[in-house]
Structures are given as structure tokens and as C-alpha cells.
ZAMARGU-4260 file (C-alpha; in steps of 0.2 Angstrom, whole numbers, plus 5000, padded with zeros to 4 digits):
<rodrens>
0) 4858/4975/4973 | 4875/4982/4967 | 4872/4997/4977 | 4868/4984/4991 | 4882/4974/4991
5) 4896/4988/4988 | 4890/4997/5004 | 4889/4980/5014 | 4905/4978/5009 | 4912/4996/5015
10) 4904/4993/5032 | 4914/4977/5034 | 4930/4984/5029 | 4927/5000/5039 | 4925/4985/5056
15) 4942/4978/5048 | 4953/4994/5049 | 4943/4998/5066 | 4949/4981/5072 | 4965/4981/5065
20) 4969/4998/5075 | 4960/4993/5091 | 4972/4976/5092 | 4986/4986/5086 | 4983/4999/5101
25) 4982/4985/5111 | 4996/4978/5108 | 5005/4992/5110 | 4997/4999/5127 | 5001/4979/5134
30) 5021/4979/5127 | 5024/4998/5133 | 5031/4994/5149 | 5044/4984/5143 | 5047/4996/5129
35) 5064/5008/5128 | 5059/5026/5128 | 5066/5030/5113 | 5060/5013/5099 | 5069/5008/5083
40) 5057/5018/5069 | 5069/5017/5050 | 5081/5004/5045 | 5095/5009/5031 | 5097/4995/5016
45) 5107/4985/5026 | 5094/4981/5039 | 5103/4993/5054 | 5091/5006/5063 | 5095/5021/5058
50) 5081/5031/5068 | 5071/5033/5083 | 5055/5039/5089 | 5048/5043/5107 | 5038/5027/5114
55) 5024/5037/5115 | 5023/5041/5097 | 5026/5025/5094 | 5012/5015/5104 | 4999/5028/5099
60) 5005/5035/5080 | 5003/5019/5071 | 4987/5015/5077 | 4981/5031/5074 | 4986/5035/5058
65) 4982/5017/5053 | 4964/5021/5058 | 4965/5038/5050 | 4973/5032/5033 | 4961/5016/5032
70) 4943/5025/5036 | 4952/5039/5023 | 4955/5025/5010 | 4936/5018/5015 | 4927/5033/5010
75) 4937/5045/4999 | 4930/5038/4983 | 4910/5044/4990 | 4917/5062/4985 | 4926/5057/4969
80) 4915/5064/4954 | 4919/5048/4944 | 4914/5040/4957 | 4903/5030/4945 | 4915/5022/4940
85) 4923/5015/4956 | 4908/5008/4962 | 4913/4996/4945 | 4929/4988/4954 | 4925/4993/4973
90) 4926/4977/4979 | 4944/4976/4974 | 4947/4993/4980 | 4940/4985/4998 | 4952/4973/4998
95) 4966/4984/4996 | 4962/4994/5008 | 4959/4982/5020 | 4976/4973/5014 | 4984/4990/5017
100) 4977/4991/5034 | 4986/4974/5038 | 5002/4979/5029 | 5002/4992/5044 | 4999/4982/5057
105) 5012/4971/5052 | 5026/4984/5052 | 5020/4989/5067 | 5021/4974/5075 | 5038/4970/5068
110) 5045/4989/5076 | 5036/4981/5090 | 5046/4964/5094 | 5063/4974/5089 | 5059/4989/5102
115) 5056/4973/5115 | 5073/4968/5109 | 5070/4954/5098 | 5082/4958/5084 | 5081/4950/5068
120) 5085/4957/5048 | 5071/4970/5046 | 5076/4973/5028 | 5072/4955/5024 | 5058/4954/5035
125) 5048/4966/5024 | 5052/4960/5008 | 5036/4948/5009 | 5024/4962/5017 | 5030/4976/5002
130) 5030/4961/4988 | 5012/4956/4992 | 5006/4975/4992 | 5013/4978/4974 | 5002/4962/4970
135) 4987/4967/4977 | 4992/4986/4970 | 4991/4977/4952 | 4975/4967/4956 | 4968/4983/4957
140) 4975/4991/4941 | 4970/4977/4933 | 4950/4980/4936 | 4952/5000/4942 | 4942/5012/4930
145) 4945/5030/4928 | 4944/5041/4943 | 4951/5055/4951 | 4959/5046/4968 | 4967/5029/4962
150) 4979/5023/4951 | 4989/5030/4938 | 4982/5049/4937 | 4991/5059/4924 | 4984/5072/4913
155) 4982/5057/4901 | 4975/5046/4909 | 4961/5056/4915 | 4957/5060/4897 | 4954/5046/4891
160) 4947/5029/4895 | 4956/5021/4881 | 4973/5027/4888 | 4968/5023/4906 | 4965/5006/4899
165) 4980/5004/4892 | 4990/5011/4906 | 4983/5002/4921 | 4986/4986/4910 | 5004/4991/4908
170) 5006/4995/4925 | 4998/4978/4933 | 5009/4968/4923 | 5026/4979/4930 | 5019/4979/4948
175) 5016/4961/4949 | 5033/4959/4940 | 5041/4972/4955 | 5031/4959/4966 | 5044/4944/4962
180) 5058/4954/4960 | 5053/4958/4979 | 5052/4942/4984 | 5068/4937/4973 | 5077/4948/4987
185) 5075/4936/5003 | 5087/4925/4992 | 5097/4939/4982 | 5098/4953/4996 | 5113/4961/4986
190) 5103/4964/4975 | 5092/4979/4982 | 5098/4996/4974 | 5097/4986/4956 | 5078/4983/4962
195) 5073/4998/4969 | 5081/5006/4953 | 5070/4996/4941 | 5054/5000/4951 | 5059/5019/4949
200) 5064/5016/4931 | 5049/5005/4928 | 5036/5020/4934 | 5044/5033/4923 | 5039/5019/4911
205) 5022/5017/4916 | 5019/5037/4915 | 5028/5038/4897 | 5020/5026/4890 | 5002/5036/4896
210) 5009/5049/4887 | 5012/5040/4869 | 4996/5032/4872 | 4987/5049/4871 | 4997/5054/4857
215) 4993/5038/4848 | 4975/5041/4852 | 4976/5060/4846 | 4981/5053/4826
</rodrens>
């Protein structure tokens, strides 16, 4: 029945990330005549483009490699040898994937609307998309077992169940806490470098701490 339902499951989000590229392609093909040749691509910290790519690139790249990435994600844990033990939180991993493939399309669609002109802060226009990827992100710590693909992987971690455990429990907790402190930025947007620093600081943390954890282990 497990077996079952995990590959039920895969088929329906392999559809999704088909879907999800096919509208975005769409999209894309129906707004290119009315797109500059050369479309806003990067946007510094303060929300001003501060790159360019060829239209082309634009309207066909994302999809692409939204497709690519997605059907990547799908089916990269059938070759894991501990796949075994992602079959125990695949559902989860699913829905990240299938989150990720939306978190895509929606930049995608906002490079979209400003290369047809409508211009809006970008850097703030983000913030919700990235906050709820660091949530999902920790949802799936939370229930992840070791593996060789997904989560935290440090020689540590992959030694030990015990200090993947411990790990991926420390890490859910700081990703949902990065989540807020994402969120926090739509009413604090001064306060970006402090948070992108934490995040930093908080993943030398996370990989430390998998560290001492071994070591505790070890005694």
C-alpha cells in the first residue's frame, strides 16, 4: 500500500511541474511580443535591476529549467542508496518539490510583469515567496531521514542517525525562525543585511552543531 501511494503521489507531482512549466511557457510565448529584448533578470538589495538577459532566454530558460529542476527533484531520490529511508517522508519531500516548482513560477511571473513594464519593489515582492520556502524547507527537516540527496549532509550527519536527528531538529526550528524573520522584512526593509547575516550565521550553526553532536555521540 505504501509503495502504492508514494508512487501515486510522484506521478501527481511529476503532472504538477509539467503543468506548472507548460503555463509558465505559455505565458511567456503569449507576453513576448510586448516584451523588451533585453528583460530585468537580478535586483540589488535595494530593489533596483541590476541585470539583463536576452528575451529569449528569458521566455524559454525558466520554464525549461523549472521543468528540468522539478522532474530532477521528482526522481533523484529512486537512485539514492538510502533511498529506504526517503520513501519514510516522501510525501513531504512531494510537496516541496511541487512548492518549489510554484516558488519558480512565481518569480517568473514577477520578472514577467516588470519586463512588461509594471514596476513595483521586487525585493519586497519576494520576501513572502522565500519566507514560505524556508517553512516548507523546515517541514521537511522535521520529518527527513538520513540520505544521501536532502537536508543537512555533512560527514556527520551521514554517520549517524542519532546526529541526523538532532541536526535536522536544530535546523527546522532556525528555518522556520528565518521564515518570520523573512516575512518581518515587508515591515522592516532596513533590516535585510542583519537578516541575511543571521541566516548565514545560523547555518555555520546548524553544521557545528552536527559536528559536537558526533563528538557527543563518540564519548
Amino acid at each position: 500500500f505504501n509503495n502504492r501511494r508514494i508512487n501515486a503521489f510522484m506521478r501527481k507531482v511529476t503532472l504538477f511541474v509539467v503543468a506548472v512549466a507548460a503555463v509558465m511557457l505559455a505565458a511567456g510565448l503569449f507576453f513576448a511580443p510586448q516584451l523588451p529584448e533585453q528583460v530585468p533578470s537580478h535586483w540589488n538589495a535595494a530593489g533596483q535591476v541590476d541585470g539583463y538577459m536576452p528575451k529569449d532566454w528569458h521566455v524559454y530558460g525558466f520554464p525549461i529549467a523549472t521543468l528540468l529542476l522539478g522532474l530532477l527533484l521528482v526522481y533523484l531520490p529512486e537512485i539514492d542508496p538510502l533511498k529506504k529511508n526517503v520513501k519514510k517522508f516522501r510525501e513531504e519531500y512531494d510537496l516541496f518539490t511541487a512548492f518549489f516548482a510554484a516558488f519558480l513560477a512565481f518569480l517568473y511571473g514577477v520578472t514577467l510583469a516588470w519586463g512588461l513594464g509594471y514596476e513595483f519593489p521586487m525585493n519586497l515582492a519576494v520576501l513572502p515567496a522565500i519566507a514560505g520556502l524556508l517553512y516548507v524547507s523546515a517541514e521537511l527537516m522535521e520529518k527527513s531521514q538520513r540520505n544521501w540527496f536532502i537536508g543537512v549532509k555533512t560527514p556527520w550527519t551521514l554517520s549517524s542517525d542519532r546526529v541526523w536527528r538532532k541536526t535536522h531538529d536544530l535546523a527546522a526550528k532556525m528555518f522556520k525562525g528565518f521564515a518570520f524573520a523573512f516575512l518581518a522584512l515587508l515591515f522592516y526593509p532596513q533590516a535585510m543585511l542583519a537578516v541575511m547575516l543571521v541566516l548565514l550565521s545560523g547555518i555555520a550553526i546548524i553544521i557545528v552543531y552536527s559536528y559536537l553532536a558526533y563528538k557527543e555521540e563518540q564519548k
